[in-house]
C-alpha positions as CSV (number, residue, x, y, z in Angstrom):
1,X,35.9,48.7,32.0
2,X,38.4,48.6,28.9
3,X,41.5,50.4,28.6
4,X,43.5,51.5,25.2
5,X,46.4,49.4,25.7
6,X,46.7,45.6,27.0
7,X,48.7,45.5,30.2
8,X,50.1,42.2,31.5
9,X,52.6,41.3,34.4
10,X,55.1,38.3,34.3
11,X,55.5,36.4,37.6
12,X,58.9,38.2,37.5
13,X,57.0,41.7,38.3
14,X,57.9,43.2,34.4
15,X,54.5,44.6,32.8
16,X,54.2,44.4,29.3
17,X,51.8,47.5,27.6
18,X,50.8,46.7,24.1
19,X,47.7,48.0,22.1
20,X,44.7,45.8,22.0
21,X,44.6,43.3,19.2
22,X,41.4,44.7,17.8
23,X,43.6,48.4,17.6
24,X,46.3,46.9,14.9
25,X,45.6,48.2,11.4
26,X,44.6,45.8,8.8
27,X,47.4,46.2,6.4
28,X,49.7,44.8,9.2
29,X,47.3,42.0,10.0
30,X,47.6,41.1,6.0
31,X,51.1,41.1,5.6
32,X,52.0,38.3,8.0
33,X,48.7,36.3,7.2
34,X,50.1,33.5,5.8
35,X,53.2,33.3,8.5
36,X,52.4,30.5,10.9
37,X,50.8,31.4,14.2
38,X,54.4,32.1,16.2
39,X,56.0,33.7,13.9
40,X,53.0,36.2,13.3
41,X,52.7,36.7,16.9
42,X,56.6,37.8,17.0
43,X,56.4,39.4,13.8
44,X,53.1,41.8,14.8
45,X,55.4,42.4,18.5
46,X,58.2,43.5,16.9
47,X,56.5,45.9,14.6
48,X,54.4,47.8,17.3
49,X,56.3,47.2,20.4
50,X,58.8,49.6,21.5
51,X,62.4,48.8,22.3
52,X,62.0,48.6,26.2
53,X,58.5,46.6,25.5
54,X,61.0,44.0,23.4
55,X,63.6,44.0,25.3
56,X,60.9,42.8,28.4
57,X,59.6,40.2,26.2
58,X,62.9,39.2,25.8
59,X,63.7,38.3,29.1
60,X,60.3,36.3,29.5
61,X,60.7,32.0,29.8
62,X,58.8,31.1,27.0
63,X,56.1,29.3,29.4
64,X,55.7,32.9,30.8
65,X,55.7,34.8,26.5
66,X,53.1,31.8,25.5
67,X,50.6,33.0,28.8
68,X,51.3,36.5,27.5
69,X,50.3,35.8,23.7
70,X,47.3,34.2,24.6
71,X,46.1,36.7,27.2
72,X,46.8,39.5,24.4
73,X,44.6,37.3,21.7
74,X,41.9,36.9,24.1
75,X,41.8,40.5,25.4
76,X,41.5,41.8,22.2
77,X,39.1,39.2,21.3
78,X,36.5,40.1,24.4
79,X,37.0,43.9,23.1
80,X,36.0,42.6,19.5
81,X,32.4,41.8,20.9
82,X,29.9,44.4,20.4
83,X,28.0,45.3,23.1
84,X,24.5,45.7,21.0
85,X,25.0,41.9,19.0
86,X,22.8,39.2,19.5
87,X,23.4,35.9,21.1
Protein backbone atom coordinates (compact mmCIF):
# COMPACT_ATOMS: atom_id res chain seq x y z
CA UNK A 1 0.00 0.00 0.00
CA UNK A 2 1.44 3.56 -0.94
CA UNK A 3 1.16 6.60 0.97
CA UNK A 4 1.33 10.40 -0.24
CA UNK A 5 4.39 11.36 1.49
CA UNK A 6 7.76 9.23 2.04
CA UNK A 7 8.32 8.60 5.75
CA UNK A 8 11.77 7.52 6.98
CA UNK A 9 13.25 7.09 10.56
CA UNK A 10 16.96 7.68 11.51
CA UNK A 11 18.52 5.21 13.96
CA UNK A 12 18.31 8.20 16.24
CA UNK A 13 14.30 7.85 16.35
CA UNK A 14 13.73 11.42 14.12
CA UNK A 15 11.23 10.65 11.08
CA UNK A 16 11.73 12.50 8.18
CA UNK A 17 8.04 13.12 5.95
CA UNK A 18 8.72 14.30 2.42
CA UNK A 19 6.55 13.91 -0.71
CA UNK A 20 7.33 11.07 -3.03
CA UNK A 21 9.85 11.79 -5.65
CA UNK A 22 7.46 11.01 -8.46
CA UNK A 23 5.02 14.01 -6.66
CA UNK A 24 7.70 16.96 -7.38
CA UNK A 25 6.69 19.13 -10.29
CA UNK A 26 8.73 19.16 -13.31
CA UNK A 27 9.78 22.70 -13.42
CA UNK A 28 11.64 22.03 -10.17
CA UNK A 29 13.17 18.81 -11.46
CA UNK A 30 14.59 21.15 -14.55
CA UNK A 31 15.96 23.75 -12.76
CA UNK A 32 18.69 21.82 -10.90
CA UNK A 33 19.19 19.34 -13.81
CA UNK A 34 22.43 20.09 -14.59
CA UNK A 35 23.65 20.37 -10.63
CA UNK A 36 25.52 17.30 -9.73
CA UNK A 37 23.73 14.55 -7.96
CA UNK A 38 24.35 15.99 -4.19
CA UNK A 39 23.79 19.19 -4.68
CA UNK A 40 20.34 18.44 -6.54
CA UNK A 41 19.41 16.15 -3.78
CA UNK A 42 19.98 19.25 -1.19
CA UNK A 43 18.82 21.68 -3.52
CA UNK A 44 15.23 19.74 -4.30
CA UNK A 45 15.22 19.26 0.10
CA UNK A 46 15.52 22.60 0.70
CA UNK A 47 12.84 23.78 -1.68
CA UNK A 48 10.04 21.34 -0.47
CA UNK A 49 11.02 20.51 2.94
CA UNK A 50 9.77 22.55 5.74
CA UNK A 51 11.81 24.17 8.35
CA UNK A 52 11.41 21.37 11.14
CA UNK A 53 11.92 18.65 8.17
CA UNK A 54 15.43 20.69 7.53
CA UNK A 55 16.36 21.27 10.54
CA UNK A 56 15.98 17.07 11.21
CA UNK A 57 18.04 16.47 8.25
CA UNK A 58 20.37 18.69 9.72
CA UNK A 59 21.08 16.78 12.62
CA UNK A 60 21.51 13.42 10.48
CA UNK A 61 25.46 11.87 10.27
CA UNK A 62 25.83 11.98 6.81
CA UNK A 63 26.13 7.92 6.71
CA UNK A 64 22.56 8.20 8.20
CA UNK A 65 21.35 11.62 5.13
CA UNK A 66 23.08 9.25 2.30
CA UNK A 67 20.55 5.99 3.50
CA UNK A 68 17.87 8.58 3.51
CA UNK A 69 18.45 10.01 -0.07
CA UNK A 70 18.59 6.79 -1.46
CA UNK A 71 15.60 5.30 0.28
CA UNK A 72 13.57 8.60 -1.04
CA UNK A 73 15.00 7.97 -4.84
CA UNK A 74 14.00 4.37 -4.68
CA UNK A 75 10.56 4.92 -3.07
CA UNK A 76 9.58 7.19 -5.53
CA UNK A 77 11.06 5.12 -8.14
CA UNK A 78 8.85 1.75 -7.10
CA UNK A 79 5.76 4.41 -7.14
CA UNK A 80 6.90 5.46 -10.74
CA UNK A 81 6.00 1.81 -11.97
CA UNK A 82 2.64 1.37 -13.40
CA UNK A 83 0.77 -1.24 -12.30
CA UNK A 84 -0.74 -2.23 -15.99
CA UNK A 85 3.12 -2.06 -17.91
CA UNK A 86 4.57 -4.97 -19.34
CA UNK A 87 7.65 -6.75 -18.29
Amino acid sequence: MTTEKFHWTAPSGAEIVLPHMNKIKGGLLRKYRKLDPVDFMFSVLEEIADDETLAQGDDLENDDMNAMFEAWQKAGAELGKSSGSSS
